[in-house]
Backbone bond lengths (Angstrom), bond angles and torsions (degrees), N, CA, C in turn:
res aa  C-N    CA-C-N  psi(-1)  N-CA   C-N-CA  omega(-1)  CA-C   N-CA-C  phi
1 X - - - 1.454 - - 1.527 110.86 -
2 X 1.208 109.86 -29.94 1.923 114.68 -159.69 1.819 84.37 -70.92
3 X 1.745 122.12 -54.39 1.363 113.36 -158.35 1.392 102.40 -75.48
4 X 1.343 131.48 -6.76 1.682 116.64 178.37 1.333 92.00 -76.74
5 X 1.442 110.18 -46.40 1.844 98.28 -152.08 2.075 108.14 -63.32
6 X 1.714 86.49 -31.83 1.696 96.98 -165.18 1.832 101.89 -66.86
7 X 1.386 120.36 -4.55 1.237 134.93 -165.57 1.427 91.92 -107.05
8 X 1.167 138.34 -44.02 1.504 135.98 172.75 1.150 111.15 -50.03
9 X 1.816 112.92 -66.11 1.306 103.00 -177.63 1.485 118.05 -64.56
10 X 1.300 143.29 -55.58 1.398 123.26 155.71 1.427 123.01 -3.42
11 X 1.492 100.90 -62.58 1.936 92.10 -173.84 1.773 100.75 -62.81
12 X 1.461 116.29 -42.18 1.433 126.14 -166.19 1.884 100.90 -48.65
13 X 1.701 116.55 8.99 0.867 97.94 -160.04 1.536 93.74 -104.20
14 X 1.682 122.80 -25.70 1.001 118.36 173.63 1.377 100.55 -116.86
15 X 1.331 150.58 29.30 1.524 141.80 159.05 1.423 95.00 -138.03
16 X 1.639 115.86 115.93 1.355 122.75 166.91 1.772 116.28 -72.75
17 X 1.360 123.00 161.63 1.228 116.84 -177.86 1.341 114.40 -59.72
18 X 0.732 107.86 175.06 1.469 113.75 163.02 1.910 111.60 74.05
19 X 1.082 121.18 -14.57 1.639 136.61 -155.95 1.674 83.71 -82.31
20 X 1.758 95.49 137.82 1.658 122.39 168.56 1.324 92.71 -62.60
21 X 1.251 128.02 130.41 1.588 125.07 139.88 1.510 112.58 -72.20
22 X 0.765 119.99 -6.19 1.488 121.65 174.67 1.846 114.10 -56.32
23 X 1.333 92.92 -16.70 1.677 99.68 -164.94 1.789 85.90 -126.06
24 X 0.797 121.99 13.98 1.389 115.11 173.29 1.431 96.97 -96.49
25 X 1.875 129.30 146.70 1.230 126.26 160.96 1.266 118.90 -78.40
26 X 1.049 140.48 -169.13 1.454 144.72 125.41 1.316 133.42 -70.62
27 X 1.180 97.04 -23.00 2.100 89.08 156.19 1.102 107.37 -77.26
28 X 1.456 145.79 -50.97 0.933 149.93 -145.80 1.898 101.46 -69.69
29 X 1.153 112.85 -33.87 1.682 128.16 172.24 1.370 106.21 -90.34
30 X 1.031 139.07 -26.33 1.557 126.54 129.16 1.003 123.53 -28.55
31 X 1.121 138.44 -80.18 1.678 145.48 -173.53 1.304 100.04 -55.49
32 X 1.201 143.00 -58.75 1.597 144.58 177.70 1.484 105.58 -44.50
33 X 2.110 120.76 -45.55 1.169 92.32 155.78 1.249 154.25 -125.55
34 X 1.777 96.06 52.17 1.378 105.67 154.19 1.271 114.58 -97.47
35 X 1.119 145.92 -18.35 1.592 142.89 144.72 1.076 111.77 -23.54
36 X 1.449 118.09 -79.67 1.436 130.13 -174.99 1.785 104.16 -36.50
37 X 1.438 109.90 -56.70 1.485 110.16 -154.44 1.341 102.53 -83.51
38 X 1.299 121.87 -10.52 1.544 129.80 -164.43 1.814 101.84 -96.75
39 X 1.513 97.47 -1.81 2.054 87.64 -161.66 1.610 89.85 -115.43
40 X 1.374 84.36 115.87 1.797 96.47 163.43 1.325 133.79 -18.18
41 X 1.227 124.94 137.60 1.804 125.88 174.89 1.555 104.80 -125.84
42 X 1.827 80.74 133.45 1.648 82.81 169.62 1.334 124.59 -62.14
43 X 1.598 117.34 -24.31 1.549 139.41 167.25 0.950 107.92 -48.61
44 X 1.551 143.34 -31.89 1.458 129.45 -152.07 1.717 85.63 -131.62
45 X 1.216 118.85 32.63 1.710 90.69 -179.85 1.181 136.79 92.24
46 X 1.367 112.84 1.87 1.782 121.70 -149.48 1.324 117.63 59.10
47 X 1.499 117.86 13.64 1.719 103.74 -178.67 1.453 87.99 -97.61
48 X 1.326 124.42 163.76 1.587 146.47 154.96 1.458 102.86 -65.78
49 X 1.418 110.11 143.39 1.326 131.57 140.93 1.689 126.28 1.98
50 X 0.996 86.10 -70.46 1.677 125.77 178.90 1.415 109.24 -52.81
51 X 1.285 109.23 -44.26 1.877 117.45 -167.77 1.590 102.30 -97.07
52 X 1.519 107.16 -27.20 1.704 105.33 170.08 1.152 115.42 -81.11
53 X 1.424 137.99 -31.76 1.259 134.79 174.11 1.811 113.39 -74.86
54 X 1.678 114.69 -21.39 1.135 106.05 -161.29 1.801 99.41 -77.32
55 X 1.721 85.40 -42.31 1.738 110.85 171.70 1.491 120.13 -32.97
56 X 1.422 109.02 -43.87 1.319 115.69 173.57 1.520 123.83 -93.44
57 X 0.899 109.93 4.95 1.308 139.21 169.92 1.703 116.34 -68.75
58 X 1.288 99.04 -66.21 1.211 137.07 -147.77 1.922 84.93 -84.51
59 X 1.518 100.44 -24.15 1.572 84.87 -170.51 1.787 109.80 -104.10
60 X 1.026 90.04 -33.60 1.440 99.40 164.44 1.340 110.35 -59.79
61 X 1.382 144.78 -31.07 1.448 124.03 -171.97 1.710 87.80 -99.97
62 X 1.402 129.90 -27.34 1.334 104.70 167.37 1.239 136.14 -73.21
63 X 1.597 119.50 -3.37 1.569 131.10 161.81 1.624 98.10 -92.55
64 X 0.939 158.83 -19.00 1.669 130.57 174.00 1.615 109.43 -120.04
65 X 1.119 107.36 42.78 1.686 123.82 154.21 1.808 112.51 -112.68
């Protein structure tokens, strides 16, 4: 529950409540989530999202090759 809500407020930072998505693009929610995934956590170390998932990524396809 703590990471949905702490993930709400993040978005709450560029979509206020109440706002039509109807007028929202899809790039525009793109970019929001590469922000999100691109901005450091104290949870992960100071690495982003992005660099832990790529990290694990990166290791997993180099152990089953």
């Amino acid at each position: 529950r703590g990471l949905n809500e702490n993930t709400n407020k993040l978005m709450r930072q560029y979509i206020p409540k109440k706002t039509n998505f109807e007028n929202i693009s899809q790039e525009y929610l793109n970019n929001i989530c590469l922000k999100l995934n691109t901005r450091p956590r104290k949870k992960l170390n100071y690495l982003s999202p992005l660099q832990v998932f790529l990290g694990n990524l990166e290791n997993f396809v180099a152990f089953n090759t």
